[in-house]
Each structure stands twice: as C-alpha cells, then as structure tokens.
C-alpha positions as CSV (number, residue, x, y, z in Angstrom):
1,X,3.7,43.4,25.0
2,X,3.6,39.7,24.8
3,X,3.0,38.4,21.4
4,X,-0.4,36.2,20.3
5,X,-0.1,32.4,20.4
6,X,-2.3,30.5,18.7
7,X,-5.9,29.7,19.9
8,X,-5.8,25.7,21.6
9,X,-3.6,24.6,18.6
10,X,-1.6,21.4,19.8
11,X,2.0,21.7,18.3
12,X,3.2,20.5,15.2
13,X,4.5,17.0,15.5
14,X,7.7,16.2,13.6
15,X,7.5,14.7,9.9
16,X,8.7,11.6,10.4
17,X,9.6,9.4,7.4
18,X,9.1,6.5,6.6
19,X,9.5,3.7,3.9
20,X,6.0,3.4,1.9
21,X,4.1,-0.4,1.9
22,X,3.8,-2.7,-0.8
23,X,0.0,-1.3,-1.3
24,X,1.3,2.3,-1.7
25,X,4.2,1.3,-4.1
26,X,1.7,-1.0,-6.4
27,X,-0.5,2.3,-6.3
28,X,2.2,4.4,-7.1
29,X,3.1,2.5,-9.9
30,X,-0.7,1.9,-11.2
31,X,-0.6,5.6,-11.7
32,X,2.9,6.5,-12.7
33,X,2.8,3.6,-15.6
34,X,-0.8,4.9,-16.9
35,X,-2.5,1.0,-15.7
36,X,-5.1,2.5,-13.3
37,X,-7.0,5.0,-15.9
38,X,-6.5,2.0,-18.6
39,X,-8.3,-0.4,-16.1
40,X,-10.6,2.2,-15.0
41,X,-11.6,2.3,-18.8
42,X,-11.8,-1.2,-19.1
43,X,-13.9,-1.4,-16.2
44,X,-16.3,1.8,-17.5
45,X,-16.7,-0.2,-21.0
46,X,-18.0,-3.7,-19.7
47,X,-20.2,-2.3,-17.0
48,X,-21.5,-0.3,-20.1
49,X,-21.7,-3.6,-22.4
50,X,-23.0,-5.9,-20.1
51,X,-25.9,-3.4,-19.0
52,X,-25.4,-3.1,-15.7
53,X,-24.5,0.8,-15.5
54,X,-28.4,1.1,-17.3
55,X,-29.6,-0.9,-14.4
56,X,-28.3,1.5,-11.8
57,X,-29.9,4.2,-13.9
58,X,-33.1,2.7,-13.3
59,X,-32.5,2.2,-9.2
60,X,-31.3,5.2,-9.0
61,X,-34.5,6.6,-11.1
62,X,-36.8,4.0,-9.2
63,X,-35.7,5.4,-6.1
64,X,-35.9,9.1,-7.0
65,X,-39.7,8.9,-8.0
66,X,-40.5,6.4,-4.9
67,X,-39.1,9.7,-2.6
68,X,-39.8,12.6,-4.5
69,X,-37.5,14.4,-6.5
70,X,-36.8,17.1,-3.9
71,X,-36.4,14.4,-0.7
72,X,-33.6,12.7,-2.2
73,X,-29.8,13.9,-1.5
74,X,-27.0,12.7,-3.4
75,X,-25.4,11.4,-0.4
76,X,-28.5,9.1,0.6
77,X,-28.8,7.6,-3.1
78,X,-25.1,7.1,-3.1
79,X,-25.4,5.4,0.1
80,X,-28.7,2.9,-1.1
81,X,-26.9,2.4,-4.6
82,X,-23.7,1.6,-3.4
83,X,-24.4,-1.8,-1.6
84,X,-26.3,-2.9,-5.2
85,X,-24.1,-1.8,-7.7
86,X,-20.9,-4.0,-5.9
87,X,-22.8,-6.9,-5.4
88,X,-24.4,-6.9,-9.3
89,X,-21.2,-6.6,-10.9
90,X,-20.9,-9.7,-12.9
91,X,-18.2,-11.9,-12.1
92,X,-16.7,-12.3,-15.4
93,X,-16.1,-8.7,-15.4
94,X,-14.2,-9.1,-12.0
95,X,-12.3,-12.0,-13.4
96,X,-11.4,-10.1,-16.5
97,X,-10.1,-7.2,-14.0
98,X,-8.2,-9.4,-11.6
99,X,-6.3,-11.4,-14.5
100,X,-5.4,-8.0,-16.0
101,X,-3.9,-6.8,-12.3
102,X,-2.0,-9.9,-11.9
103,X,-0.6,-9.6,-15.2
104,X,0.4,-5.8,-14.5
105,X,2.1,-7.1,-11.1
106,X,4.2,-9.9,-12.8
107,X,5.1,-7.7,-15.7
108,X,5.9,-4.9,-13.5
109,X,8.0,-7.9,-11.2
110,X,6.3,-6.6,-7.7
C-alpha cells in the first residue's frame, strides 16, 4: 500500500539565512532596550494633551450615527479614520518624536 502524500502542497523550500537590514536591527533594538513602548507612551500622552485622540472620538462617533450603529464595521471606520488621524497629528508632536529617535540612534551609535 502506497502511503498518502500531501493534498497539492508545494515542497518546503530550504531556510535560508541571512544577515538582517539596518531597519530590522534598529527594530530589534527599539524593543530589546525598552525605547519603542517608552515612545509609544510618549506618543499616547500628547495625542491625549493636545486633544486630538478626543477629535477622533468625535469622527469616529460622527460617522457611526451618520450610518447607523449596526451598518458600520470596524474595518470600514478604521479604513475612513485612518487617512484623518495621520494627517491631524500636529507637527510639533512629530518633531518631538523624531528628535527623540534620533537621539536613541546616536546614543545607541547605529
């Protein structure tokens, strides 16, 4: 009796190694120092204090009562919110962010 393959499975491929890219080593050590959830912090506290997380409470809320509770998926007010809450974050917040990255990457000597 001949034994059961596998139903149109294409074969394994081989692991191949390789070294990781700058990107993935800066990530790497984002996480592995702490950085990233400090940052993410930072970020969570002055889109809290310059009021823009309320403001896409009230999109988001707008939105839900223009469709109807029931007609609105997650997935569809992620998709409209998304495009607004980028472009409305204010610029000194982004400034604040980049200056502490840069900081991190020169400390870190990357």
């Amino acid at each position: 009796m001949k034994p059961k393959s596998s139903v149109n499975r294409p074969p394994t491929p081989d692991v191949v190694e390789r070294e990781p890219t700058f990107q993935e080593l800066i990530n790497i050590k984002f996480i592995e120092t702490g950085e990233k959830e400090r940052l993410m912090e930072l970020l969570r506290e002055r889109l809290v204090d310059c009021g823009w997380k309320d403001e896409m409470k009230a999109i988001c809320r707008a939105f839900v009562k223009k469709k109807g509770r029931n007609n609105v998926t997650v997935d569809e007010l992620i998709h409209v919110i998304t495009p607004k809450g980028r472009a409305s974050v204010p610029d000194s917040v982004k400034a604040e962010l980049l200056q502490r990255i840069q900081t991190f990457l020169v400390s870190a000597a990357l």
